[in-house]
PDB file of N, CA, C and O in Angstrom:
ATOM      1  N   UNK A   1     154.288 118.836 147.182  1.00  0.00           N
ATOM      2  CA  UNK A   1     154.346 120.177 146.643  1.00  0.00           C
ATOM      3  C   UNK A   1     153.489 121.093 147.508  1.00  0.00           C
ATOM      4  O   UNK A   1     152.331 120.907 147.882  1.00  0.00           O
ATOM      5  N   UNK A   2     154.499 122.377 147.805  1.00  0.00           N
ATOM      6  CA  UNK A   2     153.318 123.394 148.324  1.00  0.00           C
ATOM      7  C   UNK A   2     152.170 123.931 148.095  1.00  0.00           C
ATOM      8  O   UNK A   2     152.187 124.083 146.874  1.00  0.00           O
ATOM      9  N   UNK A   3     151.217 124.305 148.463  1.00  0.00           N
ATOM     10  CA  UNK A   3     150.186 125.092 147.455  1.00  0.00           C
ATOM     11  C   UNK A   3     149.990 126.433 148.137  1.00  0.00           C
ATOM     12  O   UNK A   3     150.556 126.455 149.230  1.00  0.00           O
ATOM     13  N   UNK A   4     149.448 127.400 147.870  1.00  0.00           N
ATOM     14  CA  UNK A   4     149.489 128.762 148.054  1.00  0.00           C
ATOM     15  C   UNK A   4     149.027 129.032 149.431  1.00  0.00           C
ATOM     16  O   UNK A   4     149.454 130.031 150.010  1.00  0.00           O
ATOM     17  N   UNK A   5     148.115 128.158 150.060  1.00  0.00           N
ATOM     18  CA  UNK A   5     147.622 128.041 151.274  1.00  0.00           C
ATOM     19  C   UNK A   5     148.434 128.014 151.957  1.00  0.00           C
ATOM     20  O   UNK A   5     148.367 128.841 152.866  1.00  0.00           O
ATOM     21  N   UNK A   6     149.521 127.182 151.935  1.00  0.00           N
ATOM     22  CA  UNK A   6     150.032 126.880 153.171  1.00  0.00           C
ATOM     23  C   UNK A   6     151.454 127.257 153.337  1.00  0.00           C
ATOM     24  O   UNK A   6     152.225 126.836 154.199  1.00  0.00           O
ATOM     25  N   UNK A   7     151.805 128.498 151.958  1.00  0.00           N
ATOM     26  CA  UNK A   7     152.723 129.278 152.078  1.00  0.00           C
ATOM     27  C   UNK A   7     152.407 130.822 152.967  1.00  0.00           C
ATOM     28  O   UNK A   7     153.115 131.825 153.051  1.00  0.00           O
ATOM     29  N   UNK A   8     151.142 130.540 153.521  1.00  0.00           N
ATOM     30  CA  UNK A   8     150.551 132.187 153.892  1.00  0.00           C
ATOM     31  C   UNK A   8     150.840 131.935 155.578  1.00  0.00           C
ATOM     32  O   UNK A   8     150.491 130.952 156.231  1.00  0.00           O
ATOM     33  N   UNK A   9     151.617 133.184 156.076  1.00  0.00           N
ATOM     34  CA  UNK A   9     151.864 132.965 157.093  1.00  0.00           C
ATOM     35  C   UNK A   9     150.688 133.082 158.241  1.00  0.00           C
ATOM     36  O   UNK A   9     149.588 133.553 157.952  1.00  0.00           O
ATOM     37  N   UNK A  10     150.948 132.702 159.324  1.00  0.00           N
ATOM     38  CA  UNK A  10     149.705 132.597 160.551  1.00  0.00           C
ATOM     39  C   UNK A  10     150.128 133.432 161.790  1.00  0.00           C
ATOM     40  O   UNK A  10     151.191 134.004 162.034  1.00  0.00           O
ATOM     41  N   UNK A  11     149.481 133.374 162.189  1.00  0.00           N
ATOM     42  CA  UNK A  11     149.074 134.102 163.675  1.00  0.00           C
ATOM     43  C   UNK A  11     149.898 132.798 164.918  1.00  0.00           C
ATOM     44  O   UNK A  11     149.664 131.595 165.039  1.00  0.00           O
ATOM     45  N   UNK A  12     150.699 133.529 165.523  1.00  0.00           N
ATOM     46  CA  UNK A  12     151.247 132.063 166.460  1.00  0.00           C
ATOM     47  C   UNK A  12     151.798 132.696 167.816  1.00  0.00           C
ATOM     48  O   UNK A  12     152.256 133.839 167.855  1.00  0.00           O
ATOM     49  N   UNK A  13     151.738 132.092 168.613  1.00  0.00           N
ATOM     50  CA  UNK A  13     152.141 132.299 170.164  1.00  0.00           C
ATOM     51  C   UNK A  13     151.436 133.429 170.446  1.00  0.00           C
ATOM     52  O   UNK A  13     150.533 133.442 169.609  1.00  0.00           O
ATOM     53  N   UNK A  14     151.286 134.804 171.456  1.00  0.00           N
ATOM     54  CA  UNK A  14     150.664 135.166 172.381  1.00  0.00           C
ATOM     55  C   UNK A  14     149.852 135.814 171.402  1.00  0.00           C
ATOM     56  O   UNK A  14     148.673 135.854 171.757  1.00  0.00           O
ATOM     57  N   UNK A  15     150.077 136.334 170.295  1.00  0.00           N
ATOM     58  CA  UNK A  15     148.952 137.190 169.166  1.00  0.00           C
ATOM     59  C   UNK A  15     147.793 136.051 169.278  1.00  0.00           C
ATOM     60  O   UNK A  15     146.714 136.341 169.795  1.00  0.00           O
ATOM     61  N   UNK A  16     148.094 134.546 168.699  1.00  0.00           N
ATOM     62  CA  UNK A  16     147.063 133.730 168.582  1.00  0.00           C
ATOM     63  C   UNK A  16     145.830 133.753 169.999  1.00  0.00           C
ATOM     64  O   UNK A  16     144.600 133.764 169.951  1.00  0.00           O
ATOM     65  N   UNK A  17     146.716 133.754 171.124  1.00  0.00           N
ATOM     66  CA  UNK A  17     145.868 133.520 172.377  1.00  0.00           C
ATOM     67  C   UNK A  17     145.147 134.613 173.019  1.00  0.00           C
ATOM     68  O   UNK A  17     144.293 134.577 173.905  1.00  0.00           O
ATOM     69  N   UNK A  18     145.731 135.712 172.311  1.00  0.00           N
ATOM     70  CA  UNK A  18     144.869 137.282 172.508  1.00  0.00           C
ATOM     71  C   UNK A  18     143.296 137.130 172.352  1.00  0.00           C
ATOM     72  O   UNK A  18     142.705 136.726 171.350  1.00  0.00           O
ATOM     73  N   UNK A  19     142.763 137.528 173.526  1.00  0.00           N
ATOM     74  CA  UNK A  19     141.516 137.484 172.968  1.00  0.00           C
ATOM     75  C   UNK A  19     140.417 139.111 173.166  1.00  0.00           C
ATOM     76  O   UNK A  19     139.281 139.290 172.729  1.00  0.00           O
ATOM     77  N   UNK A  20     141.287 140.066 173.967  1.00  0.00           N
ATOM     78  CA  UNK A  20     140.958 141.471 173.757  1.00  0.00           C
ATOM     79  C   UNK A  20     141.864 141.690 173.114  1.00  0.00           C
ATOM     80  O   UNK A  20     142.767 140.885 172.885  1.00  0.00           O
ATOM     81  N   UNK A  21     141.759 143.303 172.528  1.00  0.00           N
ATOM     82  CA  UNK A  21     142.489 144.517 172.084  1.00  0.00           C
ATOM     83  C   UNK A  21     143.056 145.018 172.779  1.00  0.00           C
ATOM     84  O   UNK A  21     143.732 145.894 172.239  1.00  0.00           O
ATOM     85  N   UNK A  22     143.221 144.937 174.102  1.00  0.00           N
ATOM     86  CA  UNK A  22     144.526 145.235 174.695  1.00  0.00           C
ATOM     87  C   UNK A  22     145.490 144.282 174.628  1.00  0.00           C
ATOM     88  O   UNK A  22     146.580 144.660 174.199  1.00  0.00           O
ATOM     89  N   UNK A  23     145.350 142.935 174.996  1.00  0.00           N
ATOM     90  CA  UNK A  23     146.181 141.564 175.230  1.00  0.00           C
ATOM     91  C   UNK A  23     146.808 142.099 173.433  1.00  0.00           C
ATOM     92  O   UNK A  23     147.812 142.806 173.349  1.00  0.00           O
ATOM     93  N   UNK A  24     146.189 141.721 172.397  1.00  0.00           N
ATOM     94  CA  UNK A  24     146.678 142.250 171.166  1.00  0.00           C
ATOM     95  C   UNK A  24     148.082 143.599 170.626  1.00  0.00           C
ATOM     96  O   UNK A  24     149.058 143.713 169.885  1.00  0.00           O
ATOM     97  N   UNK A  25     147.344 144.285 171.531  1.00  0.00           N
ATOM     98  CA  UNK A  25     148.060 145.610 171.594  1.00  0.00           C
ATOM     99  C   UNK A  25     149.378 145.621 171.868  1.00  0.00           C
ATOM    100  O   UNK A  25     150.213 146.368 171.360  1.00  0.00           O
ATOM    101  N   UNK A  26     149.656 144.320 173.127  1.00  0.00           N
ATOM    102  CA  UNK A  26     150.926 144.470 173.480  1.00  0.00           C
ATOM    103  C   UNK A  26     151.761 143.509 173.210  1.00  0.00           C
ATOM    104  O   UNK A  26     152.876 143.319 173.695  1.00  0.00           O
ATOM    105  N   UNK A  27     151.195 142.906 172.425  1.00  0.00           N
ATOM    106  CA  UNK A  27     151.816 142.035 171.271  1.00  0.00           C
ATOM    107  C   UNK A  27     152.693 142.821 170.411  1.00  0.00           C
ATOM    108  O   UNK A  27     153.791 142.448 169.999  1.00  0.00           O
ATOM    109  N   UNK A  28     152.099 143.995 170.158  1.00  0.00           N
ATOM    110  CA  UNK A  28     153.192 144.680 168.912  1.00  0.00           C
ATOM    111  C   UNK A  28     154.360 145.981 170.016  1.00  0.00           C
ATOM    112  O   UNK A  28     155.562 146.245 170.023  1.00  0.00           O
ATOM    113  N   UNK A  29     152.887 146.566 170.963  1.00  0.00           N
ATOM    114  CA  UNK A  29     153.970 147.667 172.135  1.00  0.00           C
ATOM    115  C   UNK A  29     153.961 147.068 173.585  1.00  0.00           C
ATOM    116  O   UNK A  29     153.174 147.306 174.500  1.00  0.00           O
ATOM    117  N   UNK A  30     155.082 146.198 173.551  1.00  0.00           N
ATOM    118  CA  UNK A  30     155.325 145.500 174.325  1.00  0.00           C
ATOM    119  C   UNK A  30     155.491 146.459 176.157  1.00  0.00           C
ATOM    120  O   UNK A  30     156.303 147.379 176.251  1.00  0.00           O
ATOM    121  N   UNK A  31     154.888 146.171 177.010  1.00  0.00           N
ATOM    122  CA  UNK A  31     154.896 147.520 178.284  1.00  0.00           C
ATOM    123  C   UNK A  31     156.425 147.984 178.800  1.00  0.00           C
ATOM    124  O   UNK A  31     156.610 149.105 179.275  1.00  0.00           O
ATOM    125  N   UNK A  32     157.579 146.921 178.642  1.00  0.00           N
ATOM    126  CA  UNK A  32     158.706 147.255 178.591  1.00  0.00           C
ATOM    127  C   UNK A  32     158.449 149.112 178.163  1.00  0.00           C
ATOM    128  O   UNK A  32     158.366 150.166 178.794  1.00  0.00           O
ATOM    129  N   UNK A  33     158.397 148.645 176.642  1.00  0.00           N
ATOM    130  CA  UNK A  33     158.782 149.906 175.842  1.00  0.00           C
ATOM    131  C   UNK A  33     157.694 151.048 175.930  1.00  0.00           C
ATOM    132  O   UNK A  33     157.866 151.957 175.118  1.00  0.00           O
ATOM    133  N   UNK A  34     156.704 151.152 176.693  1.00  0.00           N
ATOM    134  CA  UNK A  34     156.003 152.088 177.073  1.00  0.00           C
ATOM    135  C   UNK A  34     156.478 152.777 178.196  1.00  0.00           C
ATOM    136  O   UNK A  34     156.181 153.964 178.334  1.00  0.00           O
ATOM    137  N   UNK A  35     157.244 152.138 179.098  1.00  0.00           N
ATOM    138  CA  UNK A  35     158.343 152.288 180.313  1.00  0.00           C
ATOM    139  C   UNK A  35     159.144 152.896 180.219  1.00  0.00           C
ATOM    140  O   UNK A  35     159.316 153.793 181.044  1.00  0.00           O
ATOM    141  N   UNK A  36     159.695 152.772 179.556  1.00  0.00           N
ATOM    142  CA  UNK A  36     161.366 153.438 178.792  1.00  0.00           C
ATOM    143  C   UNK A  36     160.582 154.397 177.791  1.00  0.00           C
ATOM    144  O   UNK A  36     161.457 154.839 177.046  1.00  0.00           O
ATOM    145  N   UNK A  37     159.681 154.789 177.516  1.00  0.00           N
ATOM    146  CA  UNK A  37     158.751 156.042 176.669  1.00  0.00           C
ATOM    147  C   UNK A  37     158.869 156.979 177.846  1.00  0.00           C
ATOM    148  O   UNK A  37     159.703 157.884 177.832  1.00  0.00           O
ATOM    149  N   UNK A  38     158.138 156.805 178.760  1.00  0.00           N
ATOM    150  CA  UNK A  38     157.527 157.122 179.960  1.00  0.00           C
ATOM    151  C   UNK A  38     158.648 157.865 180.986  1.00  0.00           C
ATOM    152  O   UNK A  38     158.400 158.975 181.457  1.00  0.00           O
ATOM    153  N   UNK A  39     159.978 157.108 181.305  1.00  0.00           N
ATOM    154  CA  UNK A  39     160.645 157.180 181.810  1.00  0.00           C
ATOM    155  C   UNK A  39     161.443 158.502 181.247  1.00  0.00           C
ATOM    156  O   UNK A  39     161.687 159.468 181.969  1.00  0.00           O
ATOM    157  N   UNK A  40     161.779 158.427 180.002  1.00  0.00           N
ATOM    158  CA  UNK A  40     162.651 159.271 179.297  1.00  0.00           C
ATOM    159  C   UNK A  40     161.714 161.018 178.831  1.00  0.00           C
ATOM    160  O   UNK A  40     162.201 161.894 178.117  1.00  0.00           O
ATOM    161  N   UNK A  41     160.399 161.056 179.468  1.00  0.00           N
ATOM    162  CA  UNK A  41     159.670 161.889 179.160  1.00  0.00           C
ATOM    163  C   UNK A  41     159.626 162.153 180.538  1.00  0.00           C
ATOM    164  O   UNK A  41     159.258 163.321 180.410  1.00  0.00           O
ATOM    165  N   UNK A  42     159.726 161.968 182.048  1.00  0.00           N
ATOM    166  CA  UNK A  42     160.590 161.933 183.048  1.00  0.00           C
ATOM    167  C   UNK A  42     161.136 163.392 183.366  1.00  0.00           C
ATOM    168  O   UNK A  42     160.917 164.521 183.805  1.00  0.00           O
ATOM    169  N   UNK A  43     162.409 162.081 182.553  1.00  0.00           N
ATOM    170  CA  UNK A  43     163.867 162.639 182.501  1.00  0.00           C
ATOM    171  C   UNK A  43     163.725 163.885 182.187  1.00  0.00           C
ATOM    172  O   UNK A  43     163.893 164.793 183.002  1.00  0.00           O
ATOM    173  N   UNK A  44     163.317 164.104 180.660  1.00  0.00           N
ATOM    174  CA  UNK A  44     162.994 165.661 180.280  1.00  0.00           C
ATOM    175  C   UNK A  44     162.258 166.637 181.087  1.00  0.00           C
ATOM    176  O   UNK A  44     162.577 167.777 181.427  1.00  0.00           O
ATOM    177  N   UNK A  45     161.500 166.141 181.256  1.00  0.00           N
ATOM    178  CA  UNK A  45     160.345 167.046 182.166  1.00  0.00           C
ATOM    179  C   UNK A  45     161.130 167.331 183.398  1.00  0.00           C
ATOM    180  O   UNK A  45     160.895 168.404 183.954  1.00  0.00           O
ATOM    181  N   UNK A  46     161.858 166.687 183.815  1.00  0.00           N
ATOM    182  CA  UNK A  46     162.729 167.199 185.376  1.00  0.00           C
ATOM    183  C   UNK A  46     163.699 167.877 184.703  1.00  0.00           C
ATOM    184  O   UNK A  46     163.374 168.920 185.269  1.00  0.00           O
ATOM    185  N   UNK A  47     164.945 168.359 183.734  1.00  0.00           N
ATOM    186  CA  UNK A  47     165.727 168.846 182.714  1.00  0.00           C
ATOM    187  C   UNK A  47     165.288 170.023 182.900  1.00  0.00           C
ATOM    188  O   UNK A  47     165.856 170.815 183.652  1.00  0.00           O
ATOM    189  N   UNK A  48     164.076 170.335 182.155  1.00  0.00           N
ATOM    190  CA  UNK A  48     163.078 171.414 181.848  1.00  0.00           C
ATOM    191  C   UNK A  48     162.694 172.318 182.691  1.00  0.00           C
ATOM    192  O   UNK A  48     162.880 173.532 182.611  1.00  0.00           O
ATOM    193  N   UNK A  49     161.873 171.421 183.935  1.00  0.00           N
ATOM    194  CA  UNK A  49     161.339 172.030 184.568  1.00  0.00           C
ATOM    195  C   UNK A  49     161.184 173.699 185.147  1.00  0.00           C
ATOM    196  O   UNK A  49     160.277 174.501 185.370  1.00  0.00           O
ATOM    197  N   UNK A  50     162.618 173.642 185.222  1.00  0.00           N
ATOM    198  CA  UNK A  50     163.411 175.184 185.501  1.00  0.00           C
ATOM    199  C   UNK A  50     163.219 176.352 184.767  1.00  0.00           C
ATOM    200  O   UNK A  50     163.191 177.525 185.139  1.00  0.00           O
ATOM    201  N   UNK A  51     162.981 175.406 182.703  1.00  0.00           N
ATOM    202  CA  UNK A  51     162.815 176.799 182.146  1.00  0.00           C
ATOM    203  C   UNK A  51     161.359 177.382 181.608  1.00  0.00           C
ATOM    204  O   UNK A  51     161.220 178.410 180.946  1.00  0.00           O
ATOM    205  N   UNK A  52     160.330 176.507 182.037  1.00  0.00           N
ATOM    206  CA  UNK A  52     158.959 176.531 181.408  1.00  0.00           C
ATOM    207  C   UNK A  52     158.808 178.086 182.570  1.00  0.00           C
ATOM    208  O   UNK A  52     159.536 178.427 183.502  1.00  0.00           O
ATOM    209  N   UNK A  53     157.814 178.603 182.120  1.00  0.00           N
ATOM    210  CA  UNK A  53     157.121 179.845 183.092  1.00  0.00           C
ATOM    211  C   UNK A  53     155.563 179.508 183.903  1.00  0.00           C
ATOM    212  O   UNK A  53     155.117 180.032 184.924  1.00  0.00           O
ATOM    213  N   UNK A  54     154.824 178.211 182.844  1.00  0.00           N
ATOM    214  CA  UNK A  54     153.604 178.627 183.602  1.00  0.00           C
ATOM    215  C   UNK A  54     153.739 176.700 184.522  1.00  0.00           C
ATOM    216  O   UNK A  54     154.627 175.853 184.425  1.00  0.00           O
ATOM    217  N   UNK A  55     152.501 176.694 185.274  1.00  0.00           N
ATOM    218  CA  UNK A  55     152.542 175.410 186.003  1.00  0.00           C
ATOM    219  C   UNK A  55     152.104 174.243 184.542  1.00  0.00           C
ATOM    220  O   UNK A  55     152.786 173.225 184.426  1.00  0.00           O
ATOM    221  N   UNK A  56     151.208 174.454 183.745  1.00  0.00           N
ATOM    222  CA  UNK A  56     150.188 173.977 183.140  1.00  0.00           C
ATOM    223  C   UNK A  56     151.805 173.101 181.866  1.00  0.00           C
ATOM    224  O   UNK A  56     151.828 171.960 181.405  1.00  0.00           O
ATOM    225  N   UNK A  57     152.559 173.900 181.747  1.00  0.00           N
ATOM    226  CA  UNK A  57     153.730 173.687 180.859  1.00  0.00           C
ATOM    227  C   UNK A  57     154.051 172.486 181.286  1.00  0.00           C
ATOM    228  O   UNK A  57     154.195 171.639 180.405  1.00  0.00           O
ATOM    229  N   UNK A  58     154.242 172.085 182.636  1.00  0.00           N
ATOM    230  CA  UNK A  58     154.858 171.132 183.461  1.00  0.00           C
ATOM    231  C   UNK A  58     154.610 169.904 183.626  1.00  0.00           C
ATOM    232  O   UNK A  58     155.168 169.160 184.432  1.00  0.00           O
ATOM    233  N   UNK A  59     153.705 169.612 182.820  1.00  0.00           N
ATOM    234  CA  UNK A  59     152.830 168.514 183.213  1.00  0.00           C
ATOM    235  C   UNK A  59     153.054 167.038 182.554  1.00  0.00           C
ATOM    236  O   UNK A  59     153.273 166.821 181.362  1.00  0.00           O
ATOM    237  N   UNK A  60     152.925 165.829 183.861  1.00  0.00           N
ATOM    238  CA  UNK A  60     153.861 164.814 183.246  1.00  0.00           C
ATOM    239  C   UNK A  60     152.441 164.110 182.579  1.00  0.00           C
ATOM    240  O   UNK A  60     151.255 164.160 182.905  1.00  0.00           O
ATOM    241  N   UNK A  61     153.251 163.375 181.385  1.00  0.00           N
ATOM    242  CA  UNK A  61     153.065 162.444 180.526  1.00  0.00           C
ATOM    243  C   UNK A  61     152.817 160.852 181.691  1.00  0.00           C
ATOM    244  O   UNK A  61     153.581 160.477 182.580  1.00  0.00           O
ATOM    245  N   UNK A  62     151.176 160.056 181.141  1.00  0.00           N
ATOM    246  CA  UNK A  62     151.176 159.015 182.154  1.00  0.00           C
ATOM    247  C   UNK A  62     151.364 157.779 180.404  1.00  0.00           C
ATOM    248  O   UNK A  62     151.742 158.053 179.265  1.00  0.00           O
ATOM    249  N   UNK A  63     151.034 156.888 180.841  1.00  0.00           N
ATOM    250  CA  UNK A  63     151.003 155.481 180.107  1.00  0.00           C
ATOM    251  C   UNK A  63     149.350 155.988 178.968  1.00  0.00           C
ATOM    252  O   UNK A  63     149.294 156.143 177.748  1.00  0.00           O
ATOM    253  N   UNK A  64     148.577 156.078 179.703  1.00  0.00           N
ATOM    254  CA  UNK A  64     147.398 156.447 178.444  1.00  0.00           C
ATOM    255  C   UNK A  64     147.800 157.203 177.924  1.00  0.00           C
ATOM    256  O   UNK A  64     147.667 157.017 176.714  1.00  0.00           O
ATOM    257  N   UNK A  65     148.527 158.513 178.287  1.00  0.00           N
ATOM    258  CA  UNK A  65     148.895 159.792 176.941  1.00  0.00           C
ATOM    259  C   UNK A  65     149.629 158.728 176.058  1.00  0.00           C
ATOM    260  O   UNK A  65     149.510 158.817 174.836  1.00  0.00           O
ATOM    261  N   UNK A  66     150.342 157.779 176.580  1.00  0.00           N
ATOM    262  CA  UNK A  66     151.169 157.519 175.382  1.00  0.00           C
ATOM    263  C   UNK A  66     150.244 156.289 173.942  1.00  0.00           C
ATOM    264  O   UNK A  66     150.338 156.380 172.718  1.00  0.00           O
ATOM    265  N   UNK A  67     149.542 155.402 174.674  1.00  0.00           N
ATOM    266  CA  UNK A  67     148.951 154.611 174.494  1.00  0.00           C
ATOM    267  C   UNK A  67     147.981 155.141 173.111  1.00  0.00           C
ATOM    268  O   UNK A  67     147.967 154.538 172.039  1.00  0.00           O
ATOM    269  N   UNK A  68     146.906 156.849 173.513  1.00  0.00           N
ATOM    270  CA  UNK A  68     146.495 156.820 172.846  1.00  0.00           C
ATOM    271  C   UNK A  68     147.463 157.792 171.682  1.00  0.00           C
ATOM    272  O   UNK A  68     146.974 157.818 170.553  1.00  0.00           O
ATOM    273  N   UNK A  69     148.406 158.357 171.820  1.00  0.00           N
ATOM    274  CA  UNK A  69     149.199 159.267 170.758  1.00  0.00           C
ATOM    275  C   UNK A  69     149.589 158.169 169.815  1.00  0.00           C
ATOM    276  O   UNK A  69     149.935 158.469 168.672  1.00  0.00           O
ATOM    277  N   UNK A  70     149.557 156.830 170.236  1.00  0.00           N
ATOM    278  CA  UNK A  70     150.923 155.474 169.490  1.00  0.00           C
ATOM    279  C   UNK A  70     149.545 155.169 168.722  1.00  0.00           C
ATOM    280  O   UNK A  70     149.593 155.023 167.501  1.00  0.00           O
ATOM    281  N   UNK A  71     147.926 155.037 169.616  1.00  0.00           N
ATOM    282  CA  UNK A  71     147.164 154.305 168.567  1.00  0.00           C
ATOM    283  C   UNK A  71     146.603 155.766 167.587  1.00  0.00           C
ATOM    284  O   UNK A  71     147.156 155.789 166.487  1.00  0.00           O
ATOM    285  N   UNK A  72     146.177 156.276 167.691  1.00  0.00           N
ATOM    286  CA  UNK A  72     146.212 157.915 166.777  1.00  0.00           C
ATOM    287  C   UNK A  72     147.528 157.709 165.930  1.00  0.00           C
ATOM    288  O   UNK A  72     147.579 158.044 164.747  1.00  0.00           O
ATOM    289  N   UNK A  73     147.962 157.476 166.205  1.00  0.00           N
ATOM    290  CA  UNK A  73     149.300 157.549 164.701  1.00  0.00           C
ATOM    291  C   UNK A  73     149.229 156.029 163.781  1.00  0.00           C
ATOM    292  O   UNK A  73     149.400 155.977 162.563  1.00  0.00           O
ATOM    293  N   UNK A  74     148.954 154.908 164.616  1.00  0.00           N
ATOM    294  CA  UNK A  74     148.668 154.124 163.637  1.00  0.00           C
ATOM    295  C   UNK A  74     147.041 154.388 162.757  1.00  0.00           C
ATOM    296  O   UNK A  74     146.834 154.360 161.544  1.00  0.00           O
ATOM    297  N   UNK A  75     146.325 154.572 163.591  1.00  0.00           N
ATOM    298  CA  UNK A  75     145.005 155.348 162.809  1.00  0.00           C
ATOM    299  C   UNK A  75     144.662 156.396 161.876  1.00  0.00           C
ATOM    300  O   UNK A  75     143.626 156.494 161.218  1.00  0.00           O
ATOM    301  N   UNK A  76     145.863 157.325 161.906  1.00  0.00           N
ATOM    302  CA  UNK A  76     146.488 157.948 160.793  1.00  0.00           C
ATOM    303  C   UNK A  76     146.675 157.392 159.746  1.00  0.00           C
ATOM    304  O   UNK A  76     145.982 157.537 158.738  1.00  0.00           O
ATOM    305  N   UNK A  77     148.168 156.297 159.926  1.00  0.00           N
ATOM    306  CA  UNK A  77     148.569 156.035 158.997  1.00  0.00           C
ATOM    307  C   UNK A  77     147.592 154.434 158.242  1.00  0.00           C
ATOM    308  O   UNK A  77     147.642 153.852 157.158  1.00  0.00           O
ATOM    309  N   UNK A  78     147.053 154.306 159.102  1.00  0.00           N
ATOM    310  CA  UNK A  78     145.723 153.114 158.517  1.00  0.00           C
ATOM    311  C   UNK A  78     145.192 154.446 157.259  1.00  0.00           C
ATOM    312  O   UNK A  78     145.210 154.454 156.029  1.00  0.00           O
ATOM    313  N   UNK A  79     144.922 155.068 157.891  1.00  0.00           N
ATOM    314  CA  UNK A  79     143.868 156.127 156.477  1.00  0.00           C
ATOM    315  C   UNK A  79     144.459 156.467 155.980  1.00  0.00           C
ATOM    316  O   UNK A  79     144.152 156.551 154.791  1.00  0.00           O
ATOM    317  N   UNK A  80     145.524 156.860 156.303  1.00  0.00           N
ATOM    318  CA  UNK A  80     146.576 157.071 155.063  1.00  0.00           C
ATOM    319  C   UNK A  80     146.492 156.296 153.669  1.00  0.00           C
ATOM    320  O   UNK A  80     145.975 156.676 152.619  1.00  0.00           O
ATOM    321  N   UNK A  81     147.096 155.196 153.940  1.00  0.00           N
ATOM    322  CA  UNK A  81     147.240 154.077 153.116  1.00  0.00           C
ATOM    323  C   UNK A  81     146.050 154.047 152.389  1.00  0.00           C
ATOM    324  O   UNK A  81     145.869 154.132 151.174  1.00  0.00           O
ATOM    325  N   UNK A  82     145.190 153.902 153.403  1.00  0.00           N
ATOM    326  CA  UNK A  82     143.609 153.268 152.098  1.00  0.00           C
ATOM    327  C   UNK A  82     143.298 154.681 151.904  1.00  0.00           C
ATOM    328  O   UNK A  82     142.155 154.831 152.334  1.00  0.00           O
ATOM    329  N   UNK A  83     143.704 155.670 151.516  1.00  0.00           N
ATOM    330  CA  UNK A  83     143.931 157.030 150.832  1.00  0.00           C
ATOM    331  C   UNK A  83     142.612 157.501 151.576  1.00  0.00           C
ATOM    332  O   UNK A  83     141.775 157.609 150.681  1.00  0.00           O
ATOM    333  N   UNK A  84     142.009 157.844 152.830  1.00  0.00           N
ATOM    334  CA  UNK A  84     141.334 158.143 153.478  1.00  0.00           C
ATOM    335  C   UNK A  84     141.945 159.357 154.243  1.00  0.00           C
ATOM    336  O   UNK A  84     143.046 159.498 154.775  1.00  0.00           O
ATOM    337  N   UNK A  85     140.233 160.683 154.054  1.00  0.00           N
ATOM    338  CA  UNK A  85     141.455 161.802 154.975  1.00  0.00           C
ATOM    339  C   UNK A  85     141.414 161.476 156.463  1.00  0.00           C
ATOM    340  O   UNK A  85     140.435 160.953 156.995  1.00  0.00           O
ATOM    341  N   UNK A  86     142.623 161.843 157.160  1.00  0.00           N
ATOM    342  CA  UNK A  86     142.844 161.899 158.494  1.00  0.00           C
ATOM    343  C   UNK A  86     141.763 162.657 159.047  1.00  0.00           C
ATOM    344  O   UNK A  86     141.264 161.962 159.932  1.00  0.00           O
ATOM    345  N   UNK A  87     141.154 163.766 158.946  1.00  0.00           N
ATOM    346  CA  UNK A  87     140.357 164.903 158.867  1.00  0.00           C
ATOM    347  C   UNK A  87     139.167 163.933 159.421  1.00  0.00           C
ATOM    348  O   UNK A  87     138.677 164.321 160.482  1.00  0.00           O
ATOM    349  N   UNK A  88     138.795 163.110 159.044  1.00  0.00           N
ATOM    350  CA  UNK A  88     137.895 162.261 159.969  1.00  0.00           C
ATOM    351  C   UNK A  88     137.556 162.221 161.322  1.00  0.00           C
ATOM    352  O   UNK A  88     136.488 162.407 161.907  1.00  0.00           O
ATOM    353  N   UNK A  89     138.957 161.873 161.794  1.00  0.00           N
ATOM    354  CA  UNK A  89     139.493 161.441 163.012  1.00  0.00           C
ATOM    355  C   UNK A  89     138.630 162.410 163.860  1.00  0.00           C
ATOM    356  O   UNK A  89     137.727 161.963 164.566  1.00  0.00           O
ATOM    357  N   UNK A  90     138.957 163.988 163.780  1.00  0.00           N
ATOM    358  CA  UNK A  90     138.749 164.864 164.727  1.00  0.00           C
ATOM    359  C   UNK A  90     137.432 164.855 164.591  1.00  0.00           C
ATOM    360  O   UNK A  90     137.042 165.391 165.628  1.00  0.00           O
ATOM    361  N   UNK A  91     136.382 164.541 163.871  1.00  0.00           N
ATOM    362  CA  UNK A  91     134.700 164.517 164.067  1.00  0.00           C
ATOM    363  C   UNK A  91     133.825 163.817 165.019  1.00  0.00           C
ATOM    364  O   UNK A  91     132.605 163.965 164.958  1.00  0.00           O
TER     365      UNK A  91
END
């Protein structure tokens, strides 16, 4: 018979062997898909380019802009949940 223990799921393959917060990180945003973020913000930005007026408008998006906008939104929604204001964040 089961017991409650060993119905609780675990930590397995590269999450388990993570041993920073980055190695972790890309466990869930795999760099593929930061690529294809990256790429398609690109695309737009060359689209665009033509109709912005100032230089400062123009400006490309690297892998950290995205990195920290993805962890800021889960840090949001972490305080969210445990009914914490966001309003924090910016202090």
């Amino acid at each position: 018979m089961a017991t409650y223990s060993d119905a609780l799921p675990t930590v397995t393959g590269a999450a388990r062997r993570s041993t920073t917060a980055f190695e972790a990180w890309y466990c869930f945003i795999p760099g593929e898909f930061l690529d294809n973020i990256i790429r398609h913000i690109k695309q737009h930005n060359f689209i665009i380019q033509h109709y912005v007026s100032r230089a400062s408008d123009d400006q490309l998006t690297d892998e950290i802009d995205i990195k920290v906008f993805i962890g800021l939104l889960c840090l949001a929604g972490e305080l969210r949940n445990n009914k914490q204001s966001v309003r924090i964040v910016s202090y």
